[in-house]
Backbone atoms as SQL, in Angstrom:
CREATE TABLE atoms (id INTEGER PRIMARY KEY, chain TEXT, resi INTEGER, resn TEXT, atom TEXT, x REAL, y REAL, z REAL);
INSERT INTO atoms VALUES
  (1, 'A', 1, 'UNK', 'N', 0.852, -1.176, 0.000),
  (2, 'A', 1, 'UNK', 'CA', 0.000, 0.000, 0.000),
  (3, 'A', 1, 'UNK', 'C', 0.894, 1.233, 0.000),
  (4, 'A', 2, 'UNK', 'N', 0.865, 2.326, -0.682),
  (5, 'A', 2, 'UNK', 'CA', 1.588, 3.511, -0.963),
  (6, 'A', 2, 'UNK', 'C', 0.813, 4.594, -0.697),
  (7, 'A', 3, 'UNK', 'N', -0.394, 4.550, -0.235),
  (8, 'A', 3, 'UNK', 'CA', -0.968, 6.078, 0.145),
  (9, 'A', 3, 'UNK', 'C', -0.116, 6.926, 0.731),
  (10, 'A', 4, 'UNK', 'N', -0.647, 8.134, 1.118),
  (11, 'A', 4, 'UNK', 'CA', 0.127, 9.083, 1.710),
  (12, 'A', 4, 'UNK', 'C', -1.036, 10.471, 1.678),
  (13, 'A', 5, 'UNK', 'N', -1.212, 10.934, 3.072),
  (14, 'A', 5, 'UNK', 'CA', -2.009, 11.770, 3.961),
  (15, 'A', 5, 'UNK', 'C', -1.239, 12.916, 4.042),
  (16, 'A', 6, 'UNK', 'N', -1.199, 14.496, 3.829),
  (17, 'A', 6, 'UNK', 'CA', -0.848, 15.692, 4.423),
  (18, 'A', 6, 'UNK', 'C', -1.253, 15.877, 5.431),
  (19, 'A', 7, 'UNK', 'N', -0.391, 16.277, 6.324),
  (20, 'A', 7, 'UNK', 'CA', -1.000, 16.601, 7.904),
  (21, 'A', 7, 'UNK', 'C', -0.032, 18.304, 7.439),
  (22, 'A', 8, 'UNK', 'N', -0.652, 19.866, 7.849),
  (23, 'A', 8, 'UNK', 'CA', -0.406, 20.738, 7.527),
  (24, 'A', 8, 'UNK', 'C', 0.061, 21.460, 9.158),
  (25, 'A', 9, 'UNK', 'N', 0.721, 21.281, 9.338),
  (26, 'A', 9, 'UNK', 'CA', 1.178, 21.958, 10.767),
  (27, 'A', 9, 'UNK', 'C', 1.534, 23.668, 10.974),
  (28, 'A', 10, 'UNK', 'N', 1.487, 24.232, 9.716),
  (29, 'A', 10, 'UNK', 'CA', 1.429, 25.935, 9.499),
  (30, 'A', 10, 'UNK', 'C', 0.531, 26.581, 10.467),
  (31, 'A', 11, 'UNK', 'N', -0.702, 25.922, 9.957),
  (32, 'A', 11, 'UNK', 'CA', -1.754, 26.970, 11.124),
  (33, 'A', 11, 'UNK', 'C', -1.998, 26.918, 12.498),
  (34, 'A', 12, 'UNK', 'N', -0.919, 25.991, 13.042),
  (35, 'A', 12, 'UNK', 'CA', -1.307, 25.204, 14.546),
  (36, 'A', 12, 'UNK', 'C', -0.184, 25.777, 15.578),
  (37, 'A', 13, 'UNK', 'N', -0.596, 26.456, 16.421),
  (38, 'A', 13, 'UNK', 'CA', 0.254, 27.312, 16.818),
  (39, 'A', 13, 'UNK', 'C', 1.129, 26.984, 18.087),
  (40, 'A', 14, 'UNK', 'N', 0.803, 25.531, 18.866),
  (41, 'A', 14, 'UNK', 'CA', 1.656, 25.516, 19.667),
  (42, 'A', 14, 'UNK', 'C', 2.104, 23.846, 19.753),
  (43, 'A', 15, 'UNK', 'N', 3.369, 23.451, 20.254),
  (44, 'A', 15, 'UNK', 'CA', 3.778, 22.403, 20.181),
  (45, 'A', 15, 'UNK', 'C', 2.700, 20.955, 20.562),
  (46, 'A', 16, 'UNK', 'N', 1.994, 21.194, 21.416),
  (47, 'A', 16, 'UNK', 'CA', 0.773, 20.080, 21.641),
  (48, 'A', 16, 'UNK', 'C', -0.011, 20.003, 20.538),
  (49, 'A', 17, 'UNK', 'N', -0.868, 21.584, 19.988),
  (50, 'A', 17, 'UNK', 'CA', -1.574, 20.980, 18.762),
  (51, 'A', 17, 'UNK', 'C', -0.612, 20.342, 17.429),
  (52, 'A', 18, 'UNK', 'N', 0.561, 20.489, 17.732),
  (53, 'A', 18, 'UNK', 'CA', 1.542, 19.808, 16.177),
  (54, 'A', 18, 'UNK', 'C', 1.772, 18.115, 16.835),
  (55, 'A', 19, 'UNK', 'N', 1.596, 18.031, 17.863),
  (56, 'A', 19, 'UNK', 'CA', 1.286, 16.653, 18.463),
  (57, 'A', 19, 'UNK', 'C', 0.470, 15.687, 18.457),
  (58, 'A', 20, 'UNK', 'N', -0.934, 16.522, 18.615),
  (59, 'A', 20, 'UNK', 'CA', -1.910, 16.109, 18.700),
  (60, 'A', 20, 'UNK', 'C', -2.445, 15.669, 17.368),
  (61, 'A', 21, 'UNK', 'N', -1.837, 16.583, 16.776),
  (62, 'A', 21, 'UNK', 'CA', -2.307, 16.322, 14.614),
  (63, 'A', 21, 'UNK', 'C', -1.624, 15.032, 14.093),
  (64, 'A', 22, 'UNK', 'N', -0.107, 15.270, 14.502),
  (65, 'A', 22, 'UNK', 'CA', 0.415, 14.160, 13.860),
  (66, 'A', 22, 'UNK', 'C', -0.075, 12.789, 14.565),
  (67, 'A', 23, 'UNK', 'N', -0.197, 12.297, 16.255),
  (68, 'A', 23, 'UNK', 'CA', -0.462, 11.397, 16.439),
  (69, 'A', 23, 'UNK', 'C', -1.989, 10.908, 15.856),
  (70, 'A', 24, 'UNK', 'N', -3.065, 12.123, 15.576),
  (71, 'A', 24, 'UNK', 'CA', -4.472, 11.530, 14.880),
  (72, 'A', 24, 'UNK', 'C', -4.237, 10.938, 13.609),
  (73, 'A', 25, 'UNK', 'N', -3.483, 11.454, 12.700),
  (74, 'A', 25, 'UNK', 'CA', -3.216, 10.840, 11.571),
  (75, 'A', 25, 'UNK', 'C', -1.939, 9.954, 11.491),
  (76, 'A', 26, 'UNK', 'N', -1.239, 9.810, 12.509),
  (77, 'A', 26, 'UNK', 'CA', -0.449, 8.671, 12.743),
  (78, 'A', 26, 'UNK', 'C', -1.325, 7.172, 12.619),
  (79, 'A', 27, 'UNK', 'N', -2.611, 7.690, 13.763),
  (80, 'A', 27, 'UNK', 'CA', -3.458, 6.338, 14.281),
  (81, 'A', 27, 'UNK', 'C', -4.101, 5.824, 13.250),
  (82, 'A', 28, 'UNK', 'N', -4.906, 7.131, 12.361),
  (83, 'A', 28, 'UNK', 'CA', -5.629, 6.544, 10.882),
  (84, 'A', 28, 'UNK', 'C', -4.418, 5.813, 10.047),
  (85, 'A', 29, 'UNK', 'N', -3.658, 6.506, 9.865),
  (86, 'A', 29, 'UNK', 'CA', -2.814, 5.427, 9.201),
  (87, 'A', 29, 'UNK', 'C', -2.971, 3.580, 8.923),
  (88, 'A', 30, 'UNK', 'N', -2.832, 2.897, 8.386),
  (89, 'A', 30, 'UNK', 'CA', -2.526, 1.388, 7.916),
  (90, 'A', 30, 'UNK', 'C', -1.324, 1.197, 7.726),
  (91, 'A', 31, 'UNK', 'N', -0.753, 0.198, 8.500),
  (92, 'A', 31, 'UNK', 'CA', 0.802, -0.535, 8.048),
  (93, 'A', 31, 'UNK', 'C', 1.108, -0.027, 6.749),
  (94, 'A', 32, 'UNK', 'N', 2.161, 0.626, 6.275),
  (95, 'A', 32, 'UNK', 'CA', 2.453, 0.838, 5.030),
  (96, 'A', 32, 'UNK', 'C', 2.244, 2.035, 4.317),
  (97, 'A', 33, 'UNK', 'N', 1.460, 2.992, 5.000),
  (98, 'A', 33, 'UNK', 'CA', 0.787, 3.930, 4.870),
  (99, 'A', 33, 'UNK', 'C', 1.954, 5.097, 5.418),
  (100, 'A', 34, 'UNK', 'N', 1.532, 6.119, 4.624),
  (101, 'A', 34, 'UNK', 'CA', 2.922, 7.933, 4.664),
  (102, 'A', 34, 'UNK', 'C', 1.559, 8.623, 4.918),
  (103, 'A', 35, 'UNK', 'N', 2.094, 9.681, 5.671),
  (104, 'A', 35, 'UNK', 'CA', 2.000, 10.700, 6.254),
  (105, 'A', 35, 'UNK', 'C', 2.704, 11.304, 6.140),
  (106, 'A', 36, 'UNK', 'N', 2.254, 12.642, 4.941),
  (107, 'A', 36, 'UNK', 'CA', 3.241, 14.067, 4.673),
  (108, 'A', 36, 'UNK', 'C', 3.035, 15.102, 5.746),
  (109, 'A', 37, 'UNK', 'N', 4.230, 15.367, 6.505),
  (110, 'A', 37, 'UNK', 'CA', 4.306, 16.816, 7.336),
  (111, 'A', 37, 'UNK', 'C', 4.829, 18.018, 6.883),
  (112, 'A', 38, 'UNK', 'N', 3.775, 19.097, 7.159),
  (113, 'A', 38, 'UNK', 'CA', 4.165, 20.281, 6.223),
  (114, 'A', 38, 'UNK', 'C', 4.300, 21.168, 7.404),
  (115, 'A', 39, 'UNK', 'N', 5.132, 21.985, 7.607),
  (116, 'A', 39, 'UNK', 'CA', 5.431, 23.370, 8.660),
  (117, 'A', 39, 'UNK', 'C', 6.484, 24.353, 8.588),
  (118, 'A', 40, 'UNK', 'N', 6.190, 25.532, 8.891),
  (119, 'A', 40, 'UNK', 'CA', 6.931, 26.246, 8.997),
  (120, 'A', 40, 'UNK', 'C', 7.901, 26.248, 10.000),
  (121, 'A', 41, 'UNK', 'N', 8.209, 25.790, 10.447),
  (122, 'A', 41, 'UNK', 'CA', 9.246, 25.508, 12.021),
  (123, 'A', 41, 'UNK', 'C', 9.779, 24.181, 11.697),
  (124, 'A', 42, 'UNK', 'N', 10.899, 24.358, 12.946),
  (125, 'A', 42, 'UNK', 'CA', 11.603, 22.612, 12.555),
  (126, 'A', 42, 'UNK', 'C', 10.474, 21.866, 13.696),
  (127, 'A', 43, 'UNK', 'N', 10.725, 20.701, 13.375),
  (128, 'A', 43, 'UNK', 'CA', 9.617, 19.678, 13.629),
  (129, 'A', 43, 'UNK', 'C', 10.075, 18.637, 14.954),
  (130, 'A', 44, 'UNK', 'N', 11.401, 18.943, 15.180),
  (131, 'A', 44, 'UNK', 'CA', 12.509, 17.904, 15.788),
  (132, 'A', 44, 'UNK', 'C', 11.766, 17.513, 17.324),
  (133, 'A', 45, 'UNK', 'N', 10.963, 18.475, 17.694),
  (134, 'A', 45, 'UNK', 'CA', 9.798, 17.852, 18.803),
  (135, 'A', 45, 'UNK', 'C', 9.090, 16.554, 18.929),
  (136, 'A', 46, 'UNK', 'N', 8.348, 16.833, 17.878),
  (137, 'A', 46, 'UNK', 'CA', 7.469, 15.922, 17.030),
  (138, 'A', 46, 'UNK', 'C', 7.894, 14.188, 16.680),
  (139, 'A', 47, 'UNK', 'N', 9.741, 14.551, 15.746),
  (140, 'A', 47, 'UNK', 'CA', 10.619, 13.387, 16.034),
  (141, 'A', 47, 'UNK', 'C', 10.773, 12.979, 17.369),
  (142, 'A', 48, 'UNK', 'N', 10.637, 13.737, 18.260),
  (143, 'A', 48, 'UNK', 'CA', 11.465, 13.084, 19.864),
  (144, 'A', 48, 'UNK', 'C', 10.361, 12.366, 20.133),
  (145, 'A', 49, 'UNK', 'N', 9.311, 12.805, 20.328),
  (146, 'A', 49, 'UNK', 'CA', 8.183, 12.699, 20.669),
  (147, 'A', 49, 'UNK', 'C', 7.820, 11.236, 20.367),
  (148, 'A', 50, 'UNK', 'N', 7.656, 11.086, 19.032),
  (149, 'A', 50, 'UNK', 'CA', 7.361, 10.110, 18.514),
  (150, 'A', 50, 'UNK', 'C', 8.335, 8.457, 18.528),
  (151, 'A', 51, 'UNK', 'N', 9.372, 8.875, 18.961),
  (152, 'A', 51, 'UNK', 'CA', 10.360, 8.058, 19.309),
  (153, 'A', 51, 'UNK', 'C', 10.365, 7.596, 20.572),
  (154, 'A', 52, 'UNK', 'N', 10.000, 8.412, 21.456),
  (155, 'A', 52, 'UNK', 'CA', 9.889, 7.802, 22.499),
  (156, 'A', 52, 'UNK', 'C', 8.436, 7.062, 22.454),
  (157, 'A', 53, 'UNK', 'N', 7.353, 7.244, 21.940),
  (158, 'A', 53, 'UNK', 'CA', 6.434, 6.506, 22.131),
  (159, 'A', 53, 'UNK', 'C', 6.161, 5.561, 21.097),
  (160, 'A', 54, 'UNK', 'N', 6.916, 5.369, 19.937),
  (161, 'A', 54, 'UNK', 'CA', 6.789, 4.194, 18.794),
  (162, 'A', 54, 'UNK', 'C', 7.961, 3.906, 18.573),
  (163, 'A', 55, 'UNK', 'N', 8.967, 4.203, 19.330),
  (164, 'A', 55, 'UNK', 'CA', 10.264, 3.710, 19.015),
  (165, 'A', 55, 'UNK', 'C', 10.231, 3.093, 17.794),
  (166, 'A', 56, 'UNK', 'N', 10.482, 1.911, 16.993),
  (167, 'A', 56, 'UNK', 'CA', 10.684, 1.369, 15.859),
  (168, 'A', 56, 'UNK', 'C', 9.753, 1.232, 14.756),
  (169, 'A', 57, 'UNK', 'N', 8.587, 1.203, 15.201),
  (170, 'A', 57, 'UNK', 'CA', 6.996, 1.071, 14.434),
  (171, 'A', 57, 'UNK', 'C', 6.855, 2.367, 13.244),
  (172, 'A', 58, 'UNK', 'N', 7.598, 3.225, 13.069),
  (173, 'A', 58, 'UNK', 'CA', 7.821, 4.141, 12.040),
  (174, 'A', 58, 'UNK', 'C', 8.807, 4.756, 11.735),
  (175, 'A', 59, 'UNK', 'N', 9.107, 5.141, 10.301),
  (176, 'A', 59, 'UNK', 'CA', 10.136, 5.893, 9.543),
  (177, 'A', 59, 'UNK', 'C', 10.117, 6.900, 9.507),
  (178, 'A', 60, 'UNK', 'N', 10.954, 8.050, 9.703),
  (179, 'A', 60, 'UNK', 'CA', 11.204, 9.199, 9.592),
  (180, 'A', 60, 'UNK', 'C', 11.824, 9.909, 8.369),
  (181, 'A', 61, 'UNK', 'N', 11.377, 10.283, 7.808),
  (182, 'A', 61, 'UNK', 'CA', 11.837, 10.943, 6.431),
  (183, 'A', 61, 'UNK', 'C', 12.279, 11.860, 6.149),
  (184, 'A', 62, 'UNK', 'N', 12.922, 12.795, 5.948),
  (185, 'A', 62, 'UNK', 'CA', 13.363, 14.490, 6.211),
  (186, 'A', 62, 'UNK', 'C', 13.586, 14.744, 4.312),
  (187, 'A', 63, 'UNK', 'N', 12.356, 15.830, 4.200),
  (188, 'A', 63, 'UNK', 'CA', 12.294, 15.805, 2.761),
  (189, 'A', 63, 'UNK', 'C', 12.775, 17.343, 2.621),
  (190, 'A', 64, 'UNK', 'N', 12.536, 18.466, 3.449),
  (191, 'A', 64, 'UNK', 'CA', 12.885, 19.401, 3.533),
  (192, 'A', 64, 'UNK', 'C', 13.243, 20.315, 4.592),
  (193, 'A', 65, 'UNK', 'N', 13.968, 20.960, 5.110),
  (194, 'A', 65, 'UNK', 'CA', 15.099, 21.323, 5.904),
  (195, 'A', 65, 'UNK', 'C', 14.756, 23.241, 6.342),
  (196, 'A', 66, 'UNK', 'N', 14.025, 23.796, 5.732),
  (197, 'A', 66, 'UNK', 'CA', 13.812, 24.876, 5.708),
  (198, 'A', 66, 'UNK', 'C', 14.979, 25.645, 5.270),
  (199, 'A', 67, 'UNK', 'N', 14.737, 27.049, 5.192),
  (200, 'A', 67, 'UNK', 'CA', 14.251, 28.171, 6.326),
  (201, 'A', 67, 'UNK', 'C', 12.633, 27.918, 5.666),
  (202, 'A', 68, 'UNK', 'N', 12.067, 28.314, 4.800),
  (203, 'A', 68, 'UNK', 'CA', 10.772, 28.457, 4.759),
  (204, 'A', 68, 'UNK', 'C', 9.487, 27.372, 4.821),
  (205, 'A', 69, 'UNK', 'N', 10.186, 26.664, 4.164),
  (206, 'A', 69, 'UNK', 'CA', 9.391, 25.453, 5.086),
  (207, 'A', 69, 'UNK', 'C', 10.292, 23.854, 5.651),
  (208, 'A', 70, 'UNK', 'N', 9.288, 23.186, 5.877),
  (209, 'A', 70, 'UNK', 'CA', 10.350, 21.584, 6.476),
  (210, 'A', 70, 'UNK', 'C', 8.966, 20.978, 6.199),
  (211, 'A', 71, 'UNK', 'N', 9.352, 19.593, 5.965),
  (212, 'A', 71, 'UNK', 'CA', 8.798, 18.501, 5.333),
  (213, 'A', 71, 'UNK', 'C', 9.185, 17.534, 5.637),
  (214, 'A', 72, 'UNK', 'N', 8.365, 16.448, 6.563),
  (215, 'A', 72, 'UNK', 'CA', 9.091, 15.041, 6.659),
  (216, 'A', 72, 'UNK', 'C', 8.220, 14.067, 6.579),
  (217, 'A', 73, 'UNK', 'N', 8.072, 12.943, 5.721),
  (218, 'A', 73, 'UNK', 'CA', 7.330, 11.847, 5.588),
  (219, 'A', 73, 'UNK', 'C', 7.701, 10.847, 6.537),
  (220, 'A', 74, 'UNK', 'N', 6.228, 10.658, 7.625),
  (221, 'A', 74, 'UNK', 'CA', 6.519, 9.396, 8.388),
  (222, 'A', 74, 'UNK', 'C', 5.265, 8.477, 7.953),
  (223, 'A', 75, 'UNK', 'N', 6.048, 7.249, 7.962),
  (224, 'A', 75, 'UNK', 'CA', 5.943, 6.231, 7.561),
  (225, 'A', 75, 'UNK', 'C', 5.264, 5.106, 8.850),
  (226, 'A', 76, 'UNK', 'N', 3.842, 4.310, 8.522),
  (227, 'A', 76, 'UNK', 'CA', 3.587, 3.248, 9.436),
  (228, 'A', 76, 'UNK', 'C', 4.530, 2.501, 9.290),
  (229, 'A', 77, 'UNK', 'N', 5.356, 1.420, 10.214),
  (230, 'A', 77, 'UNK', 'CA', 5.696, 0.080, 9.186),
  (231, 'A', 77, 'UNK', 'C', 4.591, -0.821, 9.671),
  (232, 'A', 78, 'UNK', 'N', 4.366, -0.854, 11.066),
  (233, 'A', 78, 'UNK', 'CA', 3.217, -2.226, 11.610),
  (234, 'A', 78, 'UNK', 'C', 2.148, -1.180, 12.093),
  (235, 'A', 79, 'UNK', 'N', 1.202, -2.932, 12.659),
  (236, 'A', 79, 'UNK', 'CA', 0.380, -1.845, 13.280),
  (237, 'A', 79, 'UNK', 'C', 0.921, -1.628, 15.187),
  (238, 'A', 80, 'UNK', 'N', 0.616, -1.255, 15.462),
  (239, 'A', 80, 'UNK', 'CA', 0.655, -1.075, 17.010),
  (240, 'A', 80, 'UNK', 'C', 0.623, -2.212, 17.574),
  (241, 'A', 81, 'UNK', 'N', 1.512, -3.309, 18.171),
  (242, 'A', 81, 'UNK', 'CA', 1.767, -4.243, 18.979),
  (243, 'A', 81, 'UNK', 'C', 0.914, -4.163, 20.522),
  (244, 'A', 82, 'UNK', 'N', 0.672, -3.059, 20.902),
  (245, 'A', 82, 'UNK', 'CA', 0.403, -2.240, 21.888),
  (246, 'A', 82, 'UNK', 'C', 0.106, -1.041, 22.178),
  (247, 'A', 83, 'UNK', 'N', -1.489, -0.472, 22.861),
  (248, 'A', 83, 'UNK', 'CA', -1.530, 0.789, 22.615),
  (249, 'A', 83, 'UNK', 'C', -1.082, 1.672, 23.834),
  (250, 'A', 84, 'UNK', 'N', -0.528, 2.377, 23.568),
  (251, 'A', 84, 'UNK', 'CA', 0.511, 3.484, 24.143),
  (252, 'A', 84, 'UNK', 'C', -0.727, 4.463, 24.700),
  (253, 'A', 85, 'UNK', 'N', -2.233, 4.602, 24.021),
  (254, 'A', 85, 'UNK', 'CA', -2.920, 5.167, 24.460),
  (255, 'A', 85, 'UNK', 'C', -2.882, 7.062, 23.989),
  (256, 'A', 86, 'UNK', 'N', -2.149, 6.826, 23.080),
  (257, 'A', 86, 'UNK', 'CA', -1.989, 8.093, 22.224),
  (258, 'A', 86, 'UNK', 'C', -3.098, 8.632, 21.387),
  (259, 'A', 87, 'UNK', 'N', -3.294, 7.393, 20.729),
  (260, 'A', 87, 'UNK', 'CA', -4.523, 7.823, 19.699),
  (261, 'A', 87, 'UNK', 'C', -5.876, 8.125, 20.032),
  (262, 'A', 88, 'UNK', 'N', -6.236, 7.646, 21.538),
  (263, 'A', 88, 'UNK', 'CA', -7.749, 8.230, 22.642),
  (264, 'A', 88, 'UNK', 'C', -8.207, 6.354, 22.521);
C-alpha cells in the first residue's frame, strides 16, 4: 500500500496541537501507509516525541530542511503491537 495523507502543521500554533495532529493521523494510518508533514518551524519535537512513544513502528523521512518550510514523511511500518494510548 503507498498512500500518503498531508498533515499541515502551518496553522497550529503551539507544540501540543503539532502533536496532537500528527499522532491523529499517525493512528488513521494502515501498516504501510505515509503521512506528509508540512510546517513552517523545525519539527525535531514531534521526532522526539514520537520516538519515544513508537520507538521502531515508524520511519522518519526528512524531505525538507527549511528556512521556509520543512517537510518530513513518516511512515507506518506495523500496526501497534500495543496501545501506548496516544490515539484516545
Amino acid at each position: 500500500m503507498n498512500s500518503e495523507i498531508t498533515t499541515d502543521l502551518r496553522p497550529l500554533t503551539t507544540a501540543n496541537q503539532d502533536l496532537l495532529a500528527v499522532f491523529n493521523g499517525y493512528c488513521a494510518l494502515l501498516a504501510g501507509q505515509a503521512m506528509l508533514l508540512v510546517s513552517n518551524r523545525p519539527m525535531d519535537h514531534v521526532q522526539r516525541h514520537l520516538d519515544s512513544m513508537l520507538e521502531s513502528d515508524y520511519l522518519w523521512e526528512v524531505l525538507d530542511q527549511g528556512p521556509a518550510q520543512w517537510r518530513a514523511r513518516v511512515t507506518k511500518l506495523e500496526a501497534f503491537q500495543t496501545c501506548c494510548g496516544a490515539c484516545g
